[in-house]
Backbone as CSV, one residue per row, in Angstrom:
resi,resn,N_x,N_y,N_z,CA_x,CA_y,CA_z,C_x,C_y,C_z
1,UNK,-46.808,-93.903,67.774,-48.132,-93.628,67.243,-48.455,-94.658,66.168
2,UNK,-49.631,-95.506,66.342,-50.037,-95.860,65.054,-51.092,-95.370,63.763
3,UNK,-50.632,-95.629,62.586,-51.336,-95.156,61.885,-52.343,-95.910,60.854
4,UNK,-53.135,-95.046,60.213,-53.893,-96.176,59.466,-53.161,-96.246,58.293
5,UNK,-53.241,-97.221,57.152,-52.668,-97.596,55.990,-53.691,-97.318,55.097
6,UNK,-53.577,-96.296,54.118,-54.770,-96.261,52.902,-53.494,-95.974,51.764
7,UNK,-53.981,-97.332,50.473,-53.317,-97.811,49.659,-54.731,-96.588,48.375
8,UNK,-53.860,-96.136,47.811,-54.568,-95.444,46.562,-54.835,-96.497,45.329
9,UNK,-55.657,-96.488,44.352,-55.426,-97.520,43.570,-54.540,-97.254,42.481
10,UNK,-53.781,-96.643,42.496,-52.422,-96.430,41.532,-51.140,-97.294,41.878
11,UNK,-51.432,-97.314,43.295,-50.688,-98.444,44.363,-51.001,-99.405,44.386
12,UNK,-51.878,-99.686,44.405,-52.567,-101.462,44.359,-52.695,-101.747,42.780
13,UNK,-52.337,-101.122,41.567,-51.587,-101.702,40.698,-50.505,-101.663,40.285
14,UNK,-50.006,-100.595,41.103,-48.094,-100.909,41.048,-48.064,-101.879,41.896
15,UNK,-48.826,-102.359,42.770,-48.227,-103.813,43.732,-48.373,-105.004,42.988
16,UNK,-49.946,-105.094,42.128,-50.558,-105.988,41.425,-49.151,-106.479,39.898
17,UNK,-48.672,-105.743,40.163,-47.805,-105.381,38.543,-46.476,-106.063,38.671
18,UNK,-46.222,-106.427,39.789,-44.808,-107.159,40.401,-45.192,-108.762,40.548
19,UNK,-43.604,-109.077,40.271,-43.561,-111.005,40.890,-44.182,-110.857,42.150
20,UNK,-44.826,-112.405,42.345,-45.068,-112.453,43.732,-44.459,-112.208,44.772
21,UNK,-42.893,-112.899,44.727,-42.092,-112.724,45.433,-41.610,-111.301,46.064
22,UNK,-41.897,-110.333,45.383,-41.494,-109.034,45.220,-42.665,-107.866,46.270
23,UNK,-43.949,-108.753,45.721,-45.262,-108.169,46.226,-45.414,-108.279,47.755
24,UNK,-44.774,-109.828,47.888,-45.239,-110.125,49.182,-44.031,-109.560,49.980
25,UNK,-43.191,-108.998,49.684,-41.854,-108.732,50.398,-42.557,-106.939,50.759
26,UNK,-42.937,-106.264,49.730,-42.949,-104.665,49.694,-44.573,-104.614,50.810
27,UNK,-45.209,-105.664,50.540,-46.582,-105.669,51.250,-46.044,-105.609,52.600
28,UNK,-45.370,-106.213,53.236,-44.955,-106.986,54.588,-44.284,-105.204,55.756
29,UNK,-43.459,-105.072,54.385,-42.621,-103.796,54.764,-43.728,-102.642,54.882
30,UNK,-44.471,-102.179,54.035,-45.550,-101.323,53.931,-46.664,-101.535,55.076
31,UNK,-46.904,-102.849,55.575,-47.301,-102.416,57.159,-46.692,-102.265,58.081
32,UNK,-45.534,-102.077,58.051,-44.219,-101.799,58.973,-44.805,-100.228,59.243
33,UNK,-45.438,-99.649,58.190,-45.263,-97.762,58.010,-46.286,-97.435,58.933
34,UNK,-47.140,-98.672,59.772,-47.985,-98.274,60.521,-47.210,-98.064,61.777
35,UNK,-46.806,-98.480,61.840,-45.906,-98.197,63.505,-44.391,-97.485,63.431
36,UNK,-45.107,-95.951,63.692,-44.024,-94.910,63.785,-43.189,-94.971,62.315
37,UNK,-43.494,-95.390,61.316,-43.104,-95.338,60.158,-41.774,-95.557,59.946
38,UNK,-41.409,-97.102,60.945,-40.732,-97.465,60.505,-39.951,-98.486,59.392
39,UNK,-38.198,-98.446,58.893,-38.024,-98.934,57.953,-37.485,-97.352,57.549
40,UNK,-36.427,-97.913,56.502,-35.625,-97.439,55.817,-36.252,-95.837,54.739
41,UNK,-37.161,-94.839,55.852,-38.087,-93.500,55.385,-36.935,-92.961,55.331
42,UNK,-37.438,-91.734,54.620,-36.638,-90.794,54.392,-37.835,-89.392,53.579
43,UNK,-37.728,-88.135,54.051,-38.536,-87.079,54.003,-38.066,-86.716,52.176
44,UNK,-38.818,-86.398,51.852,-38.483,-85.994,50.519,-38.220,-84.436,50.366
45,UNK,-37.279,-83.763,49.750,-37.270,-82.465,49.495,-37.940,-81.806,47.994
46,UNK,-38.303,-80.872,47.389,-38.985,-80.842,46.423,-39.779,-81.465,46.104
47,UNK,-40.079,-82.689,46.209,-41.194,-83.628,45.163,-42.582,-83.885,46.374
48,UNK,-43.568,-84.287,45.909,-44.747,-84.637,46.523,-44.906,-86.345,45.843
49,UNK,-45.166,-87.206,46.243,-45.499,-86.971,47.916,-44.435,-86.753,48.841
50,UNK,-44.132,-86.267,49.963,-43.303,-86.069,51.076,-42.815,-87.259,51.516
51,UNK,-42.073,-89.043,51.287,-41.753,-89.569,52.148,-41.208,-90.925,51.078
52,UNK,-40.195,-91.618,51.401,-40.589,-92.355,50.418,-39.546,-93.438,51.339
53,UNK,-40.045,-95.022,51.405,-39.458,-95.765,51.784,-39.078,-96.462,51.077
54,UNK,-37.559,-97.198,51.348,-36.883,-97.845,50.255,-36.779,-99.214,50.107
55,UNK,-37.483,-100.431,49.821,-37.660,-101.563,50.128,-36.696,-102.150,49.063
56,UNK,-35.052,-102.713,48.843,-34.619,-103.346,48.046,-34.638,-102.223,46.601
57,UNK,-34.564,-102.549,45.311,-34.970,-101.614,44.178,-36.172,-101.161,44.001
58,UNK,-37.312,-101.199,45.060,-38.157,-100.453,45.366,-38.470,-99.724,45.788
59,UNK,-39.220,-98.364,45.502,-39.499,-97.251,46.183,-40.806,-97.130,46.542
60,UNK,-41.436,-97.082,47.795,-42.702,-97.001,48.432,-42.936,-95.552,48.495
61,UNK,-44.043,-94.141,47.388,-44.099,-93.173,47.777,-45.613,-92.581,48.084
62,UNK,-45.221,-91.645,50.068,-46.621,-91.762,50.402,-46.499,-90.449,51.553
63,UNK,-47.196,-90.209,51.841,-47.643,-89.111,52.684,-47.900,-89.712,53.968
64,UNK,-48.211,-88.621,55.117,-48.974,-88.663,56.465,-49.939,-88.003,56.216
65,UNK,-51.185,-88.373,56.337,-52.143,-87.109,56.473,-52.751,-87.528,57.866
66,UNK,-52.407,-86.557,58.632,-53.228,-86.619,59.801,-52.614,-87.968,60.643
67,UNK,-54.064,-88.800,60.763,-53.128,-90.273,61.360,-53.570,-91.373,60.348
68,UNK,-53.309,-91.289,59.347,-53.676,-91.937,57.733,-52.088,-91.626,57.135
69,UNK,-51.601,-93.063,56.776,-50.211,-93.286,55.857,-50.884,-93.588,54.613
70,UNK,-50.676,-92.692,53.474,-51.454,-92.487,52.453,-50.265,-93.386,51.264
71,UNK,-50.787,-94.113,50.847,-49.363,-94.751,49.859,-50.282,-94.654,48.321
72,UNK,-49.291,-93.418,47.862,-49.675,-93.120,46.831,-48.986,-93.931,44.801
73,UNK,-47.830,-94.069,45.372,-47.125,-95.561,44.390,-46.267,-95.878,44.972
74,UNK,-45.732,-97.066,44.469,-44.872,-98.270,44.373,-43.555,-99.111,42.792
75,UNK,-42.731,-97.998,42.766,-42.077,-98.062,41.642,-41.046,-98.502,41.674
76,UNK,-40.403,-99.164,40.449,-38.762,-99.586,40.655,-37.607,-98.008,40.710
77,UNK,-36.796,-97.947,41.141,-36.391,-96.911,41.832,-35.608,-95.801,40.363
78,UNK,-35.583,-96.657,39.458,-35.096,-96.004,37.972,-36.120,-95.324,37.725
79,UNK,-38.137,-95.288,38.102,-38.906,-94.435,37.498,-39.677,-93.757,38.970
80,UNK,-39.183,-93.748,40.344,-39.721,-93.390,41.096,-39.387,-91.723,41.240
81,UNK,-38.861,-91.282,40.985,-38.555,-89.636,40.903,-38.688,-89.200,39.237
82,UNK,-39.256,-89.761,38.935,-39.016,-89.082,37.323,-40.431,-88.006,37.208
């Protein structure tokens, strides 16, 4: 199944907020989540949003709604569950 990609803007300045090098690596991976959401997912238990992919010391965290991959932030992995 593919899905659509909607970046929140809390996300597009956690992306804006990184080296380039870093940006263009988590960008690349994050359209990966359109096709069958793949890449290194994993379902979240307790926390919202529900899903969080792990790019290097990055954490990509985002939902499914419907057929919309909702990417709600983009944190280094020391403040992504806090």
């Amino acid at each position: 199944m593919t899905y659509s990609l909607v970046l929140k803007p809390r996300a597009e300045k956690d992306l804006r907020g990184l080296p380039p090098a870093v940006q263009q690596r988590l960008a690349e991976r994050v359209r990966f989540l359109r096709e069958d959401l793949q890449g290194d997912v994993k379902r979240l238990t307790h926390f919202t949003p529900s899903y969080r992919l792990r790019v290097g010391d990055y954490r990509v965290l985002f939902d499914v709604e419907g057929e919309a991959v909702v990417v709600y932030r983009i944190l280094h992995r020391r403040e992504a569950y806090r």
